[in-house]
N, C-alpha and C positions, 0 to 999 in steps of 0.2 A: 657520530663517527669521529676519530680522531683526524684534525687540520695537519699538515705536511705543508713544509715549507721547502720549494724546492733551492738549490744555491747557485748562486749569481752566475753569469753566463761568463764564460773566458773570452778573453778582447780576440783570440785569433781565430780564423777560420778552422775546424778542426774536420781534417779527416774520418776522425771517429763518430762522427756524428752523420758524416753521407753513410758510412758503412751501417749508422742502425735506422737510416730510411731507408737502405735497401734491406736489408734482415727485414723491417716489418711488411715492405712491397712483396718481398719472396714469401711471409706468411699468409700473405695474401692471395696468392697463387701467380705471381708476375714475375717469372726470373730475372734475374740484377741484369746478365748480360741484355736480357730484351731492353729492359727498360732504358741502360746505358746507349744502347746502340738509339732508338727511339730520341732520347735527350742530343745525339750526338758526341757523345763524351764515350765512344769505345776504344780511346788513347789512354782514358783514366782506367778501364777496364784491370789489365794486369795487376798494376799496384789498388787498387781498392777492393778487390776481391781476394787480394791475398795477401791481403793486411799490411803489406809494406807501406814505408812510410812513404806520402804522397801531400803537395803541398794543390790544395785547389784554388783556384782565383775566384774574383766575386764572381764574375759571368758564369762560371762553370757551375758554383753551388748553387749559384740561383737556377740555371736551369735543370740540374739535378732534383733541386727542392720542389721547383715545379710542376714537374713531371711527376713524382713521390705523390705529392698532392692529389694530382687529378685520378692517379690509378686509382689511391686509396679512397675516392671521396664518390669516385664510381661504383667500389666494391659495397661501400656505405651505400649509397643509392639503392644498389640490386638488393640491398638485404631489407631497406625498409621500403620499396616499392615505389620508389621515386625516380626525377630523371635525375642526373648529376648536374652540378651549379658550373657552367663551363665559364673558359675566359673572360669570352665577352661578354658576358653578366657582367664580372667586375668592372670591366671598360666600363661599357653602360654606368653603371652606378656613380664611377667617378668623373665622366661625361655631364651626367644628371646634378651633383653636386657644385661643379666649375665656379657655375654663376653666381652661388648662392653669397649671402652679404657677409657673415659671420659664422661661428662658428658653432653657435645652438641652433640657426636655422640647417647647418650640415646636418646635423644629426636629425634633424625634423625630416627632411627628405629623404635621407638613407632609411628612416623607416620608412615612410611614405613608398618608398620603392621597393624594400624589400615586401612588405604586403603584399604586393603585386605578384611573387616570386615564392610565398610561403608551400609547400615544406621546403625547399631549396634553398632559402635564404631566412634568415632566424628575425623577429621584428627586435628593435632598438628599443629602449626604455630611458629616460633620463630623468633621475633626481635628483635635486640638488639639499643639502642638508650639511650646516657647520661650516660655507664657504667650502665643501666638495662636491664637485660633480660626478655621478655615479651611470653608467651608462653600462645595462644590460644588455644581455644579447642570447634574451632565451632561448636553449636548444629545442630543437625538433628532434633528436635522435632518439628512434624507438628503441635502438640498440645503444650501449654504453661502452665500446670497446674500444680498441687502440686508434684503432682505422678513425673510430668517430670524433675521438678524443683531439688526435691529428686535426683534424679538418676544423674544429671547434675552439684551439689555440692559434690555429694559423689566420681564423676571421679577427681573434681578439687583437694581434698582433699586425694584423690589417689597419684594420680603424685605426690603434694609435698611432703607427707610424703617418698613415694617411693623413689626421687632424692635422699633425704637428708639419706636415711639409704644405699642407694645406694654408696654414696661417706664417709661417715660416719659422717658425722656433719650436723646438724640442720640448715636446708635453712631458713635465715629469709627473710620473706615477704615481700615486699613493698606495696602489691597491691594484691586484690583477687576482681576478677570482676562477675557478674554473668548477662545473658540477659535477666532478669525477674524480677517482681516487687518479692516484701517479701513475698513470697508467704507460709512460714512456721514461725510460732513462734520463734519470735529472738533468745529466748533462747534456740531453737533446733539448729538454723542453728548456731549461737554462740560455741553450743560445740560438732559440730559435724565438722565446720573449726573455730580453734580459731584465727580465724582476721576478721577487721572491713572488712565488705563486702560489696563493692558499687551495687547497684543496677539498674537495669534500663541502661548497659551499652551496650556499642555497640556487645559485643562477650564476653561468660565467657575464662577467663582467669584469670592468676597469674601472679604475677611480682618479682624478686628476684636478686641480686645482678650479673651483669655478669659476672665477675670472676669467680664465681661457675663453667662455662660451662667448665674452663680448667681441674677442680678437677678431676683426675681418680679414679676409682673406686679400693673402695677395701674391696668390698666381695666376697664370697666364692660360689657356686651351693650348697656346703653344707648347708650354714648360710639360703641360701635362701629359702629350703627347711621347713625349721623350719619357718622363714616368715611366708609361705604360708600357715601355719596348719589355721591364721585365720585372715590373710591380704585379702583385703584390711581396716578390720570394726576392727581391734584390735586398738583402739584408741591413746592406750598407748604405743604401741609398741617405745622403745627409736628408736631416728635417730644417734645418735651421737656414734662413734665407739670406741673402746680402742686400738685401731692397731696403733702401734709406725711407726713411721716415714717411715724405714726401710720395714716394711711388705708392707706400702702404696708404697714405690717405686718396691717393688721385683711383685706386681701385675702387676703395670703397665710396667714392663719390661717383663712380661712373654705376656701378651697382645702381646705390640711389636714385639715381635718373632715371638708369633703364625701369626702375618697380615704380618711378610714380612718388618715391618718399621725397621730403624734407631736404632737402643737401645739410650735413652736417655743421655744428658750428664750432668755434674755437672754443668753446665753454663744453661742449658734449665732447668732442676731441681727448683737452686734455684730460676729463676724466676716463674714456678711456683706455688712453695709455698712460694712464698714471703720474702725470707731470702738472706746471701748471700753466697756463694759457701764457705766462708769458716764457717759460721757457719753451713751451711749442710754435710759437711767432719766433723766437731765436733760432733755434734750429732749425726750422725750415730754411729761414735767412741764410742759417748757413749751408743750405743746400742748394742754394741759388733760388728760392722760389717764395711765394707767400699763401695762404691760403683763399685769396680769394684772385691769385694766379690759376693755381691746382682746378677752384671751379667752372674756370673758362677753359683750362686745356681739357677738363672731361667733357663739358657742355662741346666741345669741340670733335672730341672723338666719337663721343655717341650722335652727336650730326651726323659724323661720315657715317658712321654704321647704319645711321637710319636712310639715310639718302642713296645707300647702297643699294637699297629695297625702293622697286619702282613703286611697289604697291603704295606706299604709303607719301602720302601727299606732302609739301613743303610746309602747310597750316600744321599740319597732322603733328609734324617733326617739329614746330615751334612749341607748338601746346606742350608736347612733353619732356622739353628743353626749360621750360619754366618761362619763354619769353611772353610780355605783355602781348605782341601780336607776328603776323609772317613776315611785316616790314622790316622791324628790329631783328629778326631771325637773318633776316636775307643782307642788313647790316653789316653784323657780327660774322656773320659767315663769309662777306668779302675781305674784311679785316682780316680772319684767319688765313683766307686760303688765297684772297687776289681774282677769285673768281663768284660770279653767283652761285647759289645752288643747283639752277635750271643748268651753268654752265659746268659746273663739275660736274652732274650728271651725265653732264654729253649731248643735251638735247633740251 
């Protein structure tokens, strides 16, 4: 079948493109007003049903976009004899991934989870070939239609924005695949993934730089929180983070702890971020910290979290702090805090 290359997504929010998720909602059988009023948005009502020009905010498309989604991914459901994949499925998943150390174990548990969830949620594939990472996301869909197309660019569009705020920088794309002809207006699926989209491919999938996969993660349960008030459909949501240097290693060293690994060293470091040990001893410097500061303030943090848990013993919490024994534990721990651990605890 001939490949279709759709064209690049316009930088501004566009009206025209809520007007063809409602047309495809009302083919659906879901009249625009219902669905308007359901989202909240029956102020946008007059001008987008009657084509006048209308300027939307991110909040309003997103929850426009959202609502679009679950009618259609419901309609989808009914016709292949499934339940539909509701919100907090996504939560959950991005709940499920939080901890995880890097950015190739992400994608190991987002399949890991989706299995759990199959036909509802499509399982992950990742190969790497040429310095690209290629990450499928074979459909379940019995049916091949608009409805289904919908729900099967908006998971693609998921994952990469997801990675990329995940590690804090913008995943560029090499490749965005989809198993279906064009089945929506260019200029919806343009800006709704902005890259050129092949079509007619063997498996929807992405493709993106494999280096990426070593990047650890460095965000928060808190940050992600905030996320999710209107991820996956907040368009605009940035990927790229402001976390210096130093915050990005002090995560992934608390990571380490918490699984039991290695704590990283300046020699694996700079080859992960691509510099070299002594320009990574410099810039930390210039962050105010050093790296074997960084592995006392995690050794630190993951005490408190461990001690927060009655169940787990002050031995328990040395051993998997890396300390020689609970004396050196209980040390360190007055050093940080001014108190024992028996006394932080409160008892």
């Amino acid at each position: 079948m001939t490949k279709q290359i759709t064209r690049l997504a316009p930088s501004p929010a566009s009206a025209s493109v809520a007007r063809d998720l409602l047309a495809l909602v009302e083919a659906f059988g879901t009249p625009p007003h219902d669905l308007l009023h359901r989202a909240g948005l029956t102020h946008l009502a007059a001008d987008l049903l009657s084509g006048r020009g209308v300027a939307l905010g991110r909040v309003d498309f997103a929850r426009l976009y959202a609502h679009c989604t679950w009618v259609l991914d419901a309609a989808a459901a009914q016709q292949e004899g499934r339940e539909p994949m509701p919100k907090a499925g996504i939560d959950m998943l991005c709940h499920c991934v939080i901890t995880c150390r890097n950015l190739r174990d992400v994608i190991w548990r987002m399949d890991q989870y989706s299995a759990l969830l199959v036909p509802r949620m499509a399982r992950l594939r990742l190969t790497v070939e040429g310095g690209v990472a290629r990450v499928e996301m074979a459909t379940q869909r019995s049916l091949r239609n608009a409805c289904a197309y919908l729900s099967d660019l908006t998971g693609l569009a998921m994952y990469h924005r997801l990675f990329g705020w995940l590690i804090g920088e913008t995943v560029p794309l090499r490749g965005v695949e989809m198993r279906y002809g064009a089945l929506l207006d260019p200029r919806t699926t343009a800006y709704l993934m902005p890259f050129p989209v092949l079509h007619d491919a063997a498996e929807n999938a992405i493709s993106f730089p494999a280096a990426l996969l070593a990047r650890p993660l460095v965000r928060t349960p808190v940050e992600l929180e905030q996320l999710l008030v209107h991820f996956p459909f907040d368009l605009d949501q940035p990927q790229s983070s402001d976390h210096a240097l130093s915050e990005r290693i002090h995560h992934q060293l608390v990571a380490q702890l918490a699984s039991g690994e290695p704590l990283a060293t300046a020699q694996s470091l700079s080859r992960q971020f691509s510099i070299s040990v002594a320009t990574l001893k410099r810039r930390l410097l210039g962050e105010g910290t050093s790296l074997s500061a960084l592995k006392l303030r995690a050794r630190e943090e993951l005490a408190k979290r461990m001690l927060a848990d009655p169940r787990l013993s002050v031995t328990e919490t040395a051993r998997a702090l890396h300390f020689s024994d609970a004396g050196a534990f209980r040390r360190a721990f007055r050093n940080w805090t001014g108190q024992s651990p028996s006394q932080w605890r409160g008892f």
